[in-house]
Each structure stands twice: as structure tokens, then as C-alpha cells.
N, C-alpha and C positions, 0 to 999 in steps of 0.2 A: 642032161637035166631035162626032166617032162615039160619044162615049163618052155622051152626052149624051139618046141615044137610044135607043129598045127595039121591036122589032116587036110583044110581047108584051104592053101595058099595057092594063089594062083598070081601066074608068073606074066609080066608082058613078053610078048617076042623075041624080045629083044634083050633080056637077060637070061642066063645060064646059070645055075647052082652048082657050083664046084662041093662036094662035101669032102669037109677034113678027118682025116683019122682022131677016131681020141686018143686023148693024151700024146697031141703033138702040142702044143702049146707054140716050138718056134715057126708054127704056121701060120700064127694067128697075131697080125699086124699091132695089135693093140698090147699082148704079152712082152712081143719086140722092146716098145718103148715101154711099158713098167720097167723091163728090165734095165733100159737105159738110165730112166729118171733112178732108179734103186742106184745102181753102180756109179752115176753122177753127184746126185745131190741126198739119196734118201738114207745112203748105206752110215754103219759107223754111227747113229744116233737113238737114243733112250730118248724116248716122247713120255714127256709129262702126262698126257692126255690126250682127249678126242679132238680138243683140238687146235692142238700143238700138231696134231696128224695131218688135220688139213688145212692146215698153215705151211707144213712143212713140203705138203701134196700141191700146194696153190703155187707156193712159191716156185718148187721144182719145176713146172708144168711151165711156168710164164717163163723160165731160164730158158726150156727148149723150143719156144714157139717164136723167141727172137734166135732159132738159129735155124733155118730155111732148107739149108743144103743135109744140116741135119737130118730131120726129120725125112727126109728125100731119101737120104742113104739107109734109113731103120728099114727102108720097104723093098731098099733094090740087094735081093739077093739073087745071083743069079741061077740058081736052082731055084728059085719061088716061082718062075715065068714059063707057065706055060704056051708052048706054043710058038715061044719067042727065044730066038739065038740071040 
């Protein structure tokens, strides 16, 4: 997406830009848990409305942020880790 981008960006030092393929999606840390919160709490429901949506989005979100090790595990794939055996 154009919006997404900037010619102007300038980087510290001490960060690195990995860029990802499109249309990987299971690259992208955040798609990871949609997909958990969907296959946990979101799947299997008819939403009344907008917001019933984020009702149903608030609640799933606070189910996974009391699980710790959870969230820990949505990030550790071990093909994600470059660099790192």
C-alpha cells in the first residue's frame, strides 16, 4: 500500500529494515495473533453490529494478554529468527 511508504525515512544505527515479501502475512507478527484471537474467541459468531464487533474484539484481545507465555509462543517460530539457531 502507497501509504505505507516514505522516501524520506531515516534510520538510527542501530536499527536494520528486514523487508517482507508480500503476501506473506504469516510473517507479520500481528496477522499471527488475528489469527489466534479468530480461531480462539472470534470464530463461529454472527455480530449484530459494529459494535458487537468490538466488543467481541475487546474482549478477545484482554482473554489473551492474561496469557503471557501465550503471546510469547505467537512470535517464537523457529524459522522467523534470523540469524539465530
Amino acid at each position: 500500500a502507497g501509504w505505507h511508504t516514505t522516501p524520506k525515512l531515516r534510520l538510527p544505527r542501530n536499527v536494520s529494515l528486514i523487508f517482507l515479501p508480500s503476501r506473506a502475512p504469516e510473517l507479520n507478527p500481528v496477522e499471527n495473533i488475528w489469527q489466534f484471537l479468530r480461531a480462539n474467541w472470534l470464530s463461529n459468531t454472527v455480530f449484530s453490529g459494529i459494535e458487537h464487533i468490538i466488543e467481541a474484539a475487546c474482549t478477545a484481545w484482554n482473554n489473551l494478554t492474561a496469557l503471557p507465555q501465550t503471546i510469547r509462543s505467537i512470535g517464537l517460530r523457529k524459522w522467523a529468527h534470523i540469524g539465530q539457531r
